[in-house]
Jmol script that loads the backbone (N, CA, C; Angstrom):
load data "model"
ATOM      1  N   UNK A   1      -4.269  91.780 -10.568  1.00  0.00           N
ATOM      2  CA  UNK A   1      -5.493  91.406  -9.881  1.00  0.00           C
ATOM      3  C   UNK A   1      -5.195  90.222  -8.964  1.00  0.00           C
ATOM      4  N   UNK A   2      -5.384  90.529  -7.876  1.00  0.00           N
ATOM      5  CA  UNK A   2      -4.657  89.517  -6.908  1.00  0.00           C
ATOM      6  C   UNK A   2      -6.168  88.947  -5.544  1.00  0.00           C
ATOM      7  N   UNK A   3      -6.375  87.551  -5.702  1.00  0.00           N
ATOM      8  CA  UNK A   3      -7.149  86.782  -5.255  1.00  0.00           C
ATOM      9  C   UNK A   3      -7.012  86.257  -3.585  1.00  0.00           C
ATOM     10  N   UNK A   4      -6.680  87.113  -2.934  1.00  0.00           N
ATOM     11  CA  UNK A   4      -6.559  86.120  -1.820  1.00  0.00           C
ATOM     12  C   UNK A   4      -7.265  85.009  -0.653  1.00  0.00           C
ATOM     13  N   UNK A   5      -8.411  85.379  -1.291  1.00  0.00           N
ATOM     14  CA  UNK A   5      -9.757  84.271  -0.980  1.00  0.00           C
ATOM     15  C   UNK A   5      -9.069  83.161  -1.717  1.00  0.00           C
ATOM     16  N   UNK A   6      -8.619  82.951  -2.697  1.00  0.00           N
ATOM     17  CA  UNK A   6      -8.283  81.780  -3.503  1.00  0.00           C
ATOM     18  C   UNK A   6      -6.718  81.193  -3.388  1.00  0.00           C
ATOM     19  N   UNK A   7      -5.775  82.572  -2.933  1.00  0.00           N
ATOM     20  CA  UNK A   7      -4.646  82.251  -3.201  1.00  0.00           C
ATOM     21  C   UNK A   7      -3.826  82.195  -3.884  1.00  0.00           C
ATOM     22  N   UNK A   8      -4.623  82.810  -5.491  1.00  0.00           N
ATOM     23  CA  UNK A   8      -3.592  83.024  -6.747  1.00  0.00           C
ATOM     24  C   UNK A   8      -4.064  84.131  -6.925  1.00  0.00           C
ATOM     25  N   UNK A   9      -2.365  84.917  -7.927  1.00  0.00           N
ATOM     26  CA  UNK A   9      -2.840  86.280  -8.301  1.00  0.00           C
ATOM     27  C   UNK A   9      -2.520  86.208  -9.868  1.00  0.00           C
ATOM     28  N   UNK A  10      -4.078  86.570 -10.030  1.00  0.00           N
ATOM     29  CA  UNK A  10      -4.196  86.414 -11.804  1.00  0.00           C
ATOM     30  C   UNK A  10      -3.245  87.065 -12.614  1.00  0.00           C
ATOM     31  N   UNK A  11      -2.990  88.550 -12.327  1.00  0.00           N
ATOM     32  CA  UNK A  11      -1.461  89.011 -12.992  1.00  0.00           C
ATOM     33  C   UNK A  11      -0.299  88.175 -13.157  1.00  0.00           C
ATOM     34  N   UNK A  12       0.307  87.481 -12.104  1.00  0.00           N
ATOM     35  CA  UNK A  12       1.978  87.164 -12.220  1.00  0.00           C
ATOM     36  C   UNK A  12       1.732  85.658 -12.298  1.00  0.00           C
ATOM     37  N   UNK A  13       0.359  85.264 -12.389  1.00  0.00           N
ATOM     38  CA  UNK A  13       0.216  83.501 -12.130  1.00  0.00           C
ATOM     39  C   UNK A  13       0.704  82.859 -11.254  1.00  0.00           C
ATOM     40  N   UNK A  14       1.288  83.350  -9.902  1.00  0.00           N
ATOM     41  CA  UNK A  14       1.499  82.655  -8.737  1.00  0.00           C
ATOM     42  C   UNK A  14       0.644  82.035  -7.638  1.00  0.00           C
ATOM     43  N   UNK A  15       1.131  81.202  -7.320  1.00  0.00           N
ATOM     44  CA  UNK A  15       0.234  81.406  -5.948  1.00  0.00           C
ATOM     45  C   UNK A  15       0.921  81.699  -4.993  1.00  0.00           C
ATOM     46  N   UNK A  16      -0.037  82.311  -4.260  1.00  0.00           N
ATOM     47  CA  UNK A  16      -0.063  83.479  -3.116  1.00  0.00           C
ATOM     48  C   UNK A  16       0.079  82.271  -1.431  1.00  0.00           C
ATOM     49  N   UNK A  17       1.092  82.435  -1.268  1.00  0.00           N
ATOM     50  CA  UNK A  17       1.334  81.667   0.457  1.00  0.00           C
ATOM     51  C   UNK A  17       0.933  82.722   1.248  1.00  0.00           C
ATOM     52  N   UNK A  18      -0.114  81.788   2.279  1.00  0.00           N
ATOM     53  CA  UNK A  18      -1.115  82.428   4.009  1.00  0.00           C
ATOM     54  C   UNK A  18      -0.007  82.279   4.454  1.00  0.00           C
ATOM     55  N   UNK A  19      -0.330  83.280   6.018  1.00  0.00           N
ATOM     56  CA  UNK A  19       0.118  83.020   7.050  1.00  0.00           C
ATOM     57  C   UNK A  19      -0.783  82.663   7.736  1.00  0.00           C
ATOM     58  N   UNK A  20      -2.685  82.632   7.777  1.00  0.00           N
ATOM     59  CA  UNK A  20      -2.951  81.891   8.569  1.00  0.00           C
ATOM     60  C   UNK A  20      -3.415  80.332   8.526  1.00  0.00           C
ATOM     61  N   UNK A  21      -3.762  80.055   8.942  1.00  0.00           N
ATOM     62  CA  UNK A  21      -4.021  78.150   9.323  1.00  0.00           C
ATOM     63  C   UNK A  21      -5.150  77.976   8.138  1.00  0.00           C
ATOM     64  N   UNK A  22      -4.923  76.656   7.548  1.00  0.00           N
ATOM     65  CA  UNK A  22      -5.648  76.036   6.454  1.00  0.00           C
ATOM     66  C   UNK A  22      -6.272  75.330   7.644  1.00  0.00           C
ATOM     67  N   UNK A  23      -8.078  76.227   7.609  1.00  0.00           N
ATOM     68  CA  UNK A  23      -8.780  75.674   8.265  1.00  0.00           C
ATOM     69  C   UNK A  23     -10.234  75.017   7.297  1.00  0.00           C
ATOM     70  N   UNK A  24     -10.560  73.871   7.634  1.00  0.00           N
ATOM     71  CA  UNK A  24     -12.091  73.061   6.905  1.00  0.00           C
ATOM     72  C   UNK A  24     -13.043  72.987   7.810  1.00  0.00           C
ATOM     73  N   UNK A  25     -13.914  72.746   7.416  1.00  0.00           N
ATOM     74  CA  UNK A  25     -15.502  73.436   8.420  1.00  0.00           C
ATOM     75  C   UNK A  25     -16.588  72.609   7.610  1.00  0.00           C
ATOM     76  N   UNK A  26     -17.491  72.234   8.388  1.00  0.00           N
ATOM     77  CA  UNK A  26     -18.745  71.128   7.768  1.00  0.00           C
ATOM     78  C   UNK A  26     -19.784  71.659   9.239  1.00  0.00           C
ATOM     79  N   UNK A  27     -20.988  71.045   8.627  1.00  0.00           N
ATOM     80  CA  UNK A  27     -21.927  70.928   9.519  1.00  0.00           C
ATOM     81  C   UNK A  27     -22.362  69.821   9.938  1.00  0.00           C
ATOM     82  N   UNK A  28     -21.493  68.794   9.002  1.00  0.00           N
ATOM     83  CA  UNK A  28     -21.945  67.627   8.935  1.00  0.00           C
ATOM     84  C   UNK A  28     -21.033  66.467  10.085  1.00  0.00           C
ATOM     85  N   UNK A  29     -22.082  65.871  10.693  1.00  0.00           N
ATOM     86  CA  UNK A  29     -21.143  65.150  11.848  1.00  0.00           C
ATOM     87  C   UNK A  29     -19.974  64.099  11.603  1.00  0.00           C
ATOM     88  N   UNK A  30     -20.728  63.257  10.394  1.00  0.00           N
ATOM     89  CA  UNK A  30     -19.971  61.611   9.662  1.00  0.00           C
ATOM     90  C   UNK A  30     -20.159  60.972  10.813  1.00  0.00           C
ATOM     91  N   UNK A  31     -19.848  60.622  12.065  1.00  0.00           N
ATOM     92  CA  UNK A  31     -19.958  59.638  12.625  1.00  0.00           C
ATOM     93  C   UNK A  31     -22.042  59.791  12.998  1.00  0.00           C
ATOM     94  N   UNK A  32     -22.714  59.047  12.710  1.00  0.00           N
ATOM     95  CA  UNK A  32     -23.617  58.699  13.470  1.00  0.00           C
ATOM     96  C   UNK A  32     -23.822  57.200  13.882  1.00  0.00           C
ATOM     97  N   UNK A  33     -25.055  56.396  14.726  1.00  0.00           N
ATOM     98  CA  UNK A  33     -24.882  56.121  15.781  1.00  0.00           C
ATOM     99  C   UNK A  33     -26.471  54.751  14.982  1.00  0.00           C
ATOM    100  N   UNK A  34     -26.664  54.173  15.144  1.00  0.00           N
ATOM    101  CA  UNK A  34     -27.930  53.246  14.270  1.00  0.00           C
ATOM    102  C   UNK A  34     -27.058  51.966  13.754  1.00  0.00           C
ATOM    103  N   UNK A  35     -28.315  51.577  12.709  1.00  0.00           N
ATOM    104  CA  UNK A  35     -28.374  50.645  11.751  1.00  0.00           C
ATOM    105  C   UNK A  35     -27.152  51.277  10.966  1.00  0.00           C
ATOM    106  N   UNK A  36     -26.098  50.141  10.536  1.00  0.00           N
ATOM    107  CA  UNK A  36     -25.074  50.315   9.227  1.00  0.00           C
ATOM    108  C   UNK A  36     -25.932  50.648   7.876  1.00  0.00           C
ATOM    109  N   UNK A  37     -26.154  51.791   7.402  1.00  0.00           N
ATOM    110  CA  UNK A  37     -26.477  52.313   5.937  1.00  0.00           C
ATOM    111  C   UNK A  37     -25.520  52.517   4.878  1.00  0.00           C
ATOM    112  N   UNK A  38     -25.814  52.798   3.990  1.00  0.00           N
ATOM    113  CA  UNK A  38     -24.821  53.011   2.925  1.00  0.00           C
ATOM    114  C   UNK A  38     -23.796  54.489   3.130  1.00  0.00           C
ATOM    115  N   UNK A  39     -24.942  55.373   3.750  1.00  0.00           N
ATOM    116  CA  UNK A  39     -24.450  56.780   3.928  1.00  0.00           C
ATOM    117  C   UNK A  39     -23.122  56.789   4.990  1.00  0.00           C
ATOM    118  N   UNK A  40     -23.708  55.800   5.779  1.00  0.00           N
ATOM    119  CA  UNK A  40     -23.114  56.057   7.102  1.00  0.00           C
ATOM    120  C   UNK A  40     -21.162  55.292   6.970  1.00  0.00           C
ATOM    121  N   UNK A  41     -21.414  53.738   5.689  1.00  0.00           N
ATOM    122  CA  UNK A  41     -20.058  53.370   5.898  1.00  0.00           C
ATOM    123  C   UNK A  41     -19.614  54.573   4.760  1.00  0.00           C
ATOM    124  N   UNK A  42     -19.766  55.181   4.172  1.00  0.00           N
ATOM    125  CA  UNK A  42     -19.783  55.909   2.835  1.00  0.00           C
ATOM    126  C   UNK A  42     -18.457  57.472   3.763  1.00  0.00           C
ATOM    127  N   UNK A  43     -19.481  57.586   4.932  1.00  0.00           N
ATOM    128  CA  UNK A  43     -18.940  59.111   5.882  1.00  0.00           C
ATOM    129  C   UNK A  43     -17.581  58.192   6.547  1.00  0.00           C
ATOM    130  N   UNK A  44     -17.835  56.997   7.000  1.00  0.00           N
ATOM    131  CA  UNK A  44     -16.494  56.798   7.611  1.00  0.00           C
ATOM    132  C   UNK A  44     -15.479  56.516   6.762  1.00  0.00           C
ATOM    133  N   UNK A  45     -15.617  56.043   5.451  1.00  0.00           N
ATOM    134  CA  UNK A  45     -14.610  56.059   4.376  1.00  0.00           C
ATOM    135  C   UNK A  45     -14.386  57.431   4.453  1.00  0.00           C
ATOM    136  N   UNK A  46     -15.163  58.424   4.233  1.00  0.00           N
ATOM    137  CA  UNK A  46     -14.397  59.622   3.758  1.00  0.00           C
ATOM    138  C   UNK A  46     -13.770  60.281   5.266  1.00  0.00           C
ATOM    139  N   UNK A  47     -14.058  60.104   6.040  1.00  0.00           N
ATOM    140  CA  UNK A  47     -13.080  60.311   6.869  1.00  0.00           C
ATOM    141  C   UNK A  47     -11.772  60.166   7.137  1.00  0.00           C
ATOM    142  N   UNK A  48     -11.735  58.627   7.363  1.00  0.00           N
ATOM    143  CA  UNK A  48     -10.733  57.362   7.260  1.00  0.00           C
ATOM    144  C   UNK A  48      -9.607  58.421   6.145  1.00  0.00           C
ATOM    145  N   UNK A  49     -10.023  58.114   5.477  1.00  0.00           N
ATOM    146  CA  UNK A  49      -9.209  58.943   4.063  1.00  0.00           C
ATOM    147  C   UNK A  49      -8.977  60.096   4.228  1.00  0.00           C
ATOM    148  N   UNK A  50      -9.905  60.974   4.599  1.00  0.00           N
ATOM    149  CA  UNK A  50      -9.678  62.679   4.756  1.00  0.00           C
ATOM    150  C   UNK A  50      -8.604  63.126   5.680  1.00  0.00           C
ATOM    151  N   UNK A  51      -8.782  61.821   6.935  1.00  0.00           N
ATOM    152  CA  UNK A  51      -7.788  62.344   8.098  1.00  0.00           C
ATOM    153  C   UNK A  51      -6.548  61.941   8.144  1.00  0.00           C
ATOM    154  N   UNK A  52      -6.408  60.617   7.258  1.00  0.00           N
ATOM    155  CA  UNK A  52      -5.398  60.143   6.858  1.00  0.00           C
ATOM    156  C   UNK A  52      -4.306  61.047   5.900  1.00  0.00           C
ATOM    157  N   UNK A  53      -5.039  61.380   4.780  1.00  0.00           N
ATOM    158  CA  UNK A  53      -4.310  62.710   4.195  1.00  0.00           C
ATOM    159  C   UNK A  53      -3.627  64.095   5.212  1.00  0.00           C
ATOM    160  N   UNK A  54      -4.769  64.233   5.749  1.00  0.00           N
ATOM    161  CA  UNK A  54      -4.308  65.709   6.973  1.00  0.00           C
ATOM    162  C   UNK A  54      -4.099  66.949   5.903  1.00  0.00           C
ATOM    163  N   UNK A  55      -4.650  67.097   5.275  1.00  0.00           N
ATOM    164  CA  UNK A  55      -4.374  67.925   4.250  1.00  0.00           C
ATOM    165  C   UNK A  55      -4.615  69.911   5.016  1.00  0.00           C
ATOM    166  N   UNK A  56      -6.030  69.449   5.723  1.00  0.00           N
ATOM    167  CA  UNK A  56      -5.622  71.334   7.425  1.00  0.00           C
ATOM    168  C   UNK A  56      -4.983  70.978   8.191  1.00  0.00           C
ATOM    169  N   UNK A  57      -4.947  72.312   8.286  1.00  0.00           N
ATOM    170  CA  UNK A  57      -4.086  72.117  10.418  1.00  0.00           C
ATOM    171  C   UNK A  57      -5.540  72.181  11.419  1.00  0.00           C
ATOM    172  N   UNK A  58      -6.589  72.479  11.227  1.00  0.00           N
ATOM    173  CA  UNK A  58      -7.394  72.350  11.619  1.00  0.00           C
ATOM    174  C   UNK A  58      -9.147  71.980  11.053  1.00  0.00           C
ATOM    175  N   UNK A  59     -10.101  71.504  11.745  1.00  0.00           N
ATOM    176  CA  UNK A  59     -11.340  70.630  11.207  1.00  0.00           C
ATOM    177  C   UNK A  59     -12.409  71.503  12.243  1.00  0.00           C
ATOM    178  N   UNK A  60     -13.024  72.122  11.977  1.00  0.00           N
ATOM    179  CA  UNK A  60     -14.492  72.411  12.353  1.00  0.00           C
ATOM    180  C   UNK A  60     -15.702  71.564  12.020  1.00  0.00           C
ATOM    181  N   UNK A  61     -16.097  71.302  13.432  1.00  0.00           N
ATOM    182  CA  UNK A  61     -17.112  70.457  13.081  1.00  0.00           C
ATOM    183  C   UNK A  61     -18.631  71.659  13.906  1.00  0.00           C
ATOM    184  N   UNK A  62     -19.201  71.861  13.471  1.00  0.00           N
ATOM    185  CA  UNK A  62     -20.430  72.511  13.585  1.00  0.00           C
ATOM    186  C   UNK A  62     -21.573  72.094  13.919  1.00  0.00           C
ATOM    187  N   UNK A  63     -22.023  71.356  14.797  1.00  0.00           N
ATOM    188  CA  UNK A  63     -22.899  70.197  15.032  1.00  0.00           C
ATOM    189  C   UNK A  63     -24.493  70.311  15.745  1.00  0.00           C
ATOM    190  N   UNK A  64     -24.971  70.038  15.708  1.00  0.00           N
ATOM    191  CA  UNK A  64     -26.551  70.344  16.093  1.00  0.00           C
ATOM    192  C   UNK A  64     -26.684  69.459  17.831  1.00  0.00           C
ATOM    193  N   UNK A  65     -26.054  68.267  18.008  1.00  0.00           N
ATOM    194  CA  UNK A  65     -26.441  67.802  19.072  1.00  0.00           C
ATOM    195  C   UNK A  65     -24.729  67.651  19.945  1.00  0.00           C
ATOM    196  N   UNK A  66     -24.873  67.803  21.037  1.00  0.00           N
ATOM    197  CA  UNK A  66     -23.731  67.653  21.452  1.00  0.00           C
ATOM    198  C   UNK A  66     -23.121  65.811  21.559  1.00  0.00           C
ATOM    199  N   UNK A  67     -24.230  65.398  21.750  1.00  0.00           N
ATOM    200  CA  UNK A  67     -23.941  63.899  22.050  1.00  0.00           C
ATOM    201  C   UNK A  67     -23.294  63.396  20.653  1.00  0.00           C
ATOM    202  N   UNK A  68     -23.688  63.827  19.909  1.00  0.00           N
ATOM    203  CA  UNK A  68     -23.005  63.290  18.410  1.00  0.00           C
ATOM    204  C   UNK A  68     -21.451  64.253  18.253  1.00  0.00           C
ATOM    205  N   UNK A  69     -21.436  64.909  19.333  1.00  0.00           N
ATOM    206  CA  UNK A  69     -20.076  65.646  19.110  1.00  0.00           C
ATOM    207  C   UNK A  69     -19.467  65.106  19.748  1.00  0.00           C
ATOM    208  N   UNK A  70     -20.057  64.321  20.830  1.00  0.00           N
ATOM    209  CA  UNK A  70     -18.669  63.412  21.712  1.00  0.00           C
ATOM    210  C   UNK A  70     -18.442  62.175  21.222  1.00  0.00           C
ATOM    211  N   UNK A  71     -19.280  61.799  20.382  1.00  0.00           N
ATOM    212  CA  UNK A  71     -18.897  60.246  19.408  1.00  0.00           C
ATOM    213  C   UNK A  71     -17.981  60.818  18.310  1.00  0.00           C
ATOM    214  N   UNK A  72     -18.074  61.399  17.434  1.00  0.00           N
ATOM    215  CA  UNK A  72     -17.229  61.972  16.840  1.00  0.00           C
ATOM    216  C   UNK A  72     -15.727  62.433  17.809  1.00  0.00           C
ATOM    217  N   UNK A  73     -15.363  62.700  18.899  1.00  0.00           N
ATOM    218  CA  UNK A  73     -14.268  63.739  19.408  1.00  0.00           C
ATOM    219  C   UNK A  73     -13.803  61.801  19.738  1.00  0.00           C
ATOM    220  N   UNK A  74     -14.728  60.561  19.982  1.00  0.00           N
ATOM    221  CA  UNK A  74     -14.564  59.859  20.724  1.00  0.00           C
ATOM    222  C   UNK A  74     -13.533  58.959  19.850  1.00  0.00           C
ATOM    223  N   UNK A  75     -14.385  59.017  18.533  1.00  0.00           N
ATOM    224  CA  UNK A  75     -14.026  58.122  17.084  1.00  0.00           C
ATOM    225  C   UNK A  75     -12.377  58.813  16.561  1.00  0.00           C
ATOM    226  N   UNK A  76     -12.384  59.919  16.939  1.00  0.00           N
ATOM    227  CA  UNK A  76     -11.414  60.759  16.306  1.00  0.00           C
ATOM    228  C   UNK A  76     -10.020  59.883  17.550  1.00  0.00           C
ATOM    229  N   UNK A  77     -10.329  60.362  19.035  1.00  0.00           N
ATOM    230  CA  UNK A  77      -9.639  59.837  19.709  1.00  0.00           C
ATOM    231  C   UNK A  77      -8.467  58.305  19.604  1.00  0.00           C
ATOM    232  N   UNK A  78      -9.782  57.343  19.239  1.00  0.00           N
ATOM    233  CA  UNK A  78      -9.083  56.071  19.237  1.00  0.00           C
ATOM    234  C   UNK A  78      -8.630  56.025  17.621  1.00  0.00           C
ATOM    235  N   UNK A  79      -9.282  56.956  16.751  1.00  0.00           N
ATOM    236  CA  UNK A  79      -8.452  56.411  15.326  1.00  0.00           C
ATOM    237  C   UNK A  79      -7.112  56.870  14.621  1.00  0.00           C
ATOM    238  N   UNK A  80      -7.704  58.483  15.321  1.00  0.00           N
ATOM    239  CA  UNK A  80      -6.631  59.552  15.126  1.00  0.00           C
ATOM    240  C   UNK A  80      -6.112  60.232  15.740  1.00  0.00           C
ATOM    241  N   UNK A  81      -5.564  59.852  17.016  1.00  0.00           N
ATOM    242  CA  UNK A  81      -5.448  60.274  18.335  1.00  0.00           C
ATOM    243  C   UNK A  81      -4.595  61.868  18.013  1.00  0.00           C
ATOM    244  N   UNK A  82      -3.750  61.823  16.929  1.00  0.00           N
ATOM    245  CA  UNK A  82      -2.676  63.057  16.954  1.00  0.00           C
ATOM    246  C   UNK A  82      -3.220  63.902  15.934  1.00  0.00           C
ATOM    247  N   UNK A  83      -4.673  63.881  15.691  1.00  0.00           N
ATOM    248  CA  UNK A  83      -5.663  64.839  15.459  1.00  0.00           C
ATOM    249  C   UNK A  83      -6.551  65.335  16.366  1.00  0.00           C
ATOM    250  N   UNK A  84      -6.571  65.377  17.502  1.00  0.00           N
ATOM    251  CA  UNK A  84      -7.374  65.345  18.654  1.00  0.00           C
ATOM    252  C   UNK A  84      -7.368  66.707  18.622  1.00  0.00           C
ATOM    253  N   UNK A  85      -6.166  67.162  18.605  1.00  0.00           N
ATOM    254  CA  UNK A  85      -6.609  68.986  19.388  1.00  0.00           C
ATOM    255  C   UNK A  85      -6.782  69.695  17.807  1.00  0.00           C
ATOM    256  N   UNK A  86      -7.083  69.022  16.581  1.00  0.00           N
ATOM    257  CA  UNK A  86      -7.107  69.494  15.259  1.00  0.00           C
ATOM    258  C   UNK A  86      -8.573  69.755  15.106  1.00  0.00           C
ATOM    259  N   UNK A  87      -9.127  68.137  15.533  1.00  0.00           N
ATOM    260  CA  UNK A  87     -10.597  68.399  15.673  1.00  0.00           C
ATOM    261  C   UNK A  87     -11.625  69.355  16.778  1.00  0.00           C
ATOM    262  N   UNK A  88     -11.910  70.301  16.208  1.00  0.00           N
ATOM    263  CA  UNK A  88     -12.686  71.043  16.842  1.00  0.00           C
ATOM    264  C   UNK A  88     -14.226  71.085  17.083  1.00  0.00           C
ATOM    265  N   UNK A  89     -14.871  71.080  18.325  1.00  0.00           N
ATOM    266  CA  UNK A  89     -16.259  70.667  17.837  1.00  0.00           C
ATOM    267  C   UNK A  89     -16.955  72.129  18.854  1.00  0.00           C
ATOM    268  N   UNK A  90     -18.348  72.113  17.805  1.00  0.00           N
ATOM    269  CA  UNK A  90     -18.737  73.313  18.137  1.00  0.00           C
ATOM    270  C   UNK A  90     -20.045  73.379  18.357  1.00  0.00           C
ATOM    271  N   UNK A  91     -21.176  73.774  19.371  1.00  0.00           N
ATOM    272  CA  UNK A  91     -22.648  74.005  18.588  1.00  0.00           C
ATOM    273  C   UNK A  91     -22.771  74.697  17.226  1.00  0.00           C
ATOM    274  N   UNK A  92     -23.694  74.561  16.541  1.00  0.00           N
ATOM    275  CA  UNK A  92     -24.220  75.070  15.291  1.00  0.00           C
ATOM    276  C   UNK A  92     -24.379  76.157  15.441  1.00  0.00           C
ATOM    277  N   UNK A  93     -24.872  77.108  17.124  1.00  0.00           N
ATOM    278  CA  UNK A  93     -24.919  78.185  17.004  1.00  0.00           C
ATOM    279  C   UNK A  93     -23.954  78.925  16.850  1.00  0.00           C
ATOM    280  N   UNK A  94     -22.348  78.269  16.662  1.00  0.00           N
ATOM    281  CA  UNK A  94     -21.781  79.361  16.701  1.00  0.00           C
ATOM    282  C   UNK A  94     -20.814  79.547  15.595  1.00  0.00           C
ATOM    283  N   UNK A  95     -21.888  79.093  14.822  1.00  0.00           N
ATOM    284  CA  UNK A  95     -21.207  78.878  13.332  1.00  0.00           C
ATOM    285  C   UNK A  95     -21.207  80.526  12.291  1.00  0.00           C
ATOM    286  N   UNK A  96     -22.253  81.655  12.910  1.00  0.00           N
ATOM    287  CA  UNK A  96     -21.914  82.623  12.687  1.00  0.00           C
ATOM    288  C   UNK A  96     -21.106  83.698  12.953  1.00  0.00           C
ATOM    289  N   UNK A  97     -20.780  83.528  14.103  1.00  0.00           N
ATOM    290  CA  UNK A  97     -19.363  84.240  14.928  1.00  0.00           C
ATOM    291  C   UNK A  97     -18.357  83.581  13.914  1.00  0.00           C
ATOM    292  N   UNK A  98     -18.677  82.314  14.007  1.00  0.00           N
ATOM    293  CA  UNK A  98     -17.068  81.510  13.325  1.00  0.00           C
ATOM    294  C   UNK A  98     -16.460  82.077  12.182  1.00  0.00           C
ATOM    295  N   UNK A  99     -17.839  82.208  10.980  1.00  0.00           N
ATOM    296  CA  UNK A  99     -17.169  82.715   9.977  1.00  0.00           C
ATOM    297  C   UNK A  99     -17.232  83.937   9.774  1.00  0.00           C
ATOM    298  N   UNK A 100     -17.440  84.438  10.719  1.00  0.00           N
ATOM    299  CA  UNK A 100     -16.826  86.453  10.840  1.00  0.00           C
ATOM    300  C   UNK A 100     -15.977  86.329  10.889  1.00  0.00           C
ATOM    301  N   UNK A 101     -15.241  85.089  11.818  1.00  0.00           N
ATOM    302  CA  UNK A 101     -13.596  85.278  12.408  1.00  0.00           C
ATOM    303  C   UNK A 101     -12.333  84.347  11.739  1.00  0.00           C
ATOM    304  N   UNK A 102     -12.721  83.686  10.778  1.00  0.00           N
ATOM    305  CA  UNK A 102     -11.836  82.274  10.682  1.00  0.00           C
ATOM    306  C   UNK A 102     -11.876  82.562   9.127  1.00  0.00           C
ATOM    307  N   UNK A 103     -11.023  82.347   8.250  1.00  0.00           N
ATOM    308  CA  UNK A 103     -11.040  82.963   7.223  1.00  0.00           C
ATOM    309  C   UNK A 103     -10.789  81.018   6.826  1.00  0.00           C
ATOM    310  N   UNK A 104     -11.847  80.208   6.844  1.00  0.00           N
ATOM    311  CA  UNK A 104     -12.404  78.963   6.309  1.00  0.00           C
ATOM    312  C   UNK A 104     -11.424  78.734   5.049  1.00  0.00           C
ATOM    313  N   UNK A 105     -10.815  77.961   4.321  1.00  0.00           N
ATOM    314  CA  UNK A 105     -10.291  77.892   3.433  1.00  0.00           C
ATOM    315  C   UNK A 105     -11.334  77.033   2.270  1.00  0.00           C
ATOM    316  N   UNK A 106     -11.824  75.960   3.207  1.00  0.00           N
ATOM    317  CA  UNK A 106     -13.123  75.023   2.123  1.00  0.00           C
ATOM    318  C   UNK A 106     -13.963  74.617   3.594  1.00  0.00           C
ATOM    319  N   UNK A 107     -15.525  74.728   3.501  1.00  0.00           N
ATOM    320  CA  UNK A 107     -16.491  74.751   4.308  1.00  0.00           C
ATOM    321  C   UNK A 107     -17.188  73.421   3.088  1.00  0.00           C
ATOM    322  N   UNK A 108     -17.686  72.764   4.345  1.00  0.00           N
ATOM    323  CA  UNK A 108     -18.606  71.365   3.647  1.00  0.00           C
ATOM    324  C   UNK A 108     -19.799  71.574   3.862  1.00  0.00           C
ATOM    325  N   UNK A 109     -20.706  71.402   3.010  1.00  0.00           N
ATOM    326  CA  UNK A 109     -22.707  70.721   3.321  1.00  0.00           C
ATOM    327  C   UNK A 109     -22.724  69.955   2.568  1.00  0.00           C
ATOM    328  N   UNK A 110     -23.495  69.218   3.649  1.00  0.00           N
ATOM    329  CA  UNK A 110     -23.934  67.516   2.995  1.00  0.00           C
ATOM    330  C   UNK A 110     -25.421  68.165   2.398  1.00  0.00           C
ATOM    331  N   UNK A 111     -25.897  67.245   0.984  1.00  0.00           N
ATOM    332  CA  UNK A 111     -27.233  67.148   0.875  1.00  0.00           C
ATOM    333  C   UNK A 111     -28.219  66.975   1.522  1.00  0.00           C
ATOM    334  N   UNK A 112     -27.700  65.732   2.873  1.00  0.00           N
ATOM    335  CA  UNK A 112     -28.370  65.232   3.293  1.00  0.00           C
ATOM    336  C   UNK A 112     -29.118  65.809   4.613  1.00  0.00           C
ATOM    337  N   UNK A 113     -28.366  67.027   4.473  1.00  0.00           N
ATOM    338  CA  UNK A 113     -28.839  68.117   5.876  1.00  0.00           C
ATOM    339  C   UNK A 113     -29.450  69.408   5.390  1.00  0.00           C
ATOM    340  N   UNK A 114     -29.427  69.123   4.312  1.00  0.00           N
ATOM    341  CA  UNK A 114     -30.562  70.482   3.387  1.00  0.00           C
ATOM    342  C   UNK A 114     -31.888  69.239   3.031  1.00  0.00           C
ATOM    343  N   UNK A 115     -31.909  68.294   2.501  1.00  0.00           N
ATOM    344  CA  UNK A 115     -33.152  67.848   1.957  1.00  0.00           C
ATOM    345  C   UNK A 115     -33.352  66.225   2.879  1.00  0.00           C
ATOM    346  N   UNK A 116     -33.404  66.330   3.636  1.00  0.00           N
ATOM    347  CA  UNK A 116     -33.543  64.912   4.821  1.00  0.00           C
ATOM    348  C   UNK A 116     -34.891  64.226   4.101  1.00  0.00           C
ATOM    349  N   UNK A 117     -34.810  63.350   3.851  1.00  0.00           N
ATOM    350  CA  UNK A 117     -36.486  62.503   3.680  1.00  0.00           C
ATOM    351  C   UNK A 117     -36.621  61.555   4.183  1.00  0.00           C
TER     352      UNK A 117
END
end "model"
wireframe off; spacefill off
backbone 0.3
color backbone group
């Protein structure tokens, strides 16, 4: 019985090596633009850290406003410059084409974009 959504095959207990790209996907922007909140130094830690690791070859970002996609492409620029063509930014609309076509390895949602108060 062999898993390749996951990458291991339950018979021989291996794991199973892609040939395509370990790609991550969010809807969520992390950089926004205001008052310093808890949320907000909270997203640039996990960034800071996330991009630092490099753990894909590529980052989907899925975003609702474009202007928050060029602070993000902007933030990425001066911090992580040799992630630039890693980070990908996208409207939200085309987040259903995407995952017809991109076989996502781990996709992110924040809470905070399902239950806003």
């Amino acid at each position: 019985m062999s898993s390749r959504s996951r990458g291991y095959d339950v018979q021989d207990r291996t794991v199973q090596h892609h040939t395509h790209k370990r790609v991550w996907g969010t809807l969520d922007p992390f950089i926004e633009s205001g008052p310093v909140l808890g949320r907000k130094v909270a997203n640039i830690g996990f960034l800071q850290a996330f991009f630092s690791a490099n753990p894909f070859q590529e980052y989907h970002f899925f975003l609702m406003d474009q202007g928050v996609g060029q602070e993000l492409q902007n933030w990425v620029g001066k911090n992580y410059p040799e992630l630039q063509d890693a980070v990908r930014i996208f409207p939200r609309t085309a987040l259903p084409q995407a995952l017809g076509t991109h076989p996502y390895h781990c996709f992110h949602l924040s809470d905070c974009l399902t239950h806003q108060g």
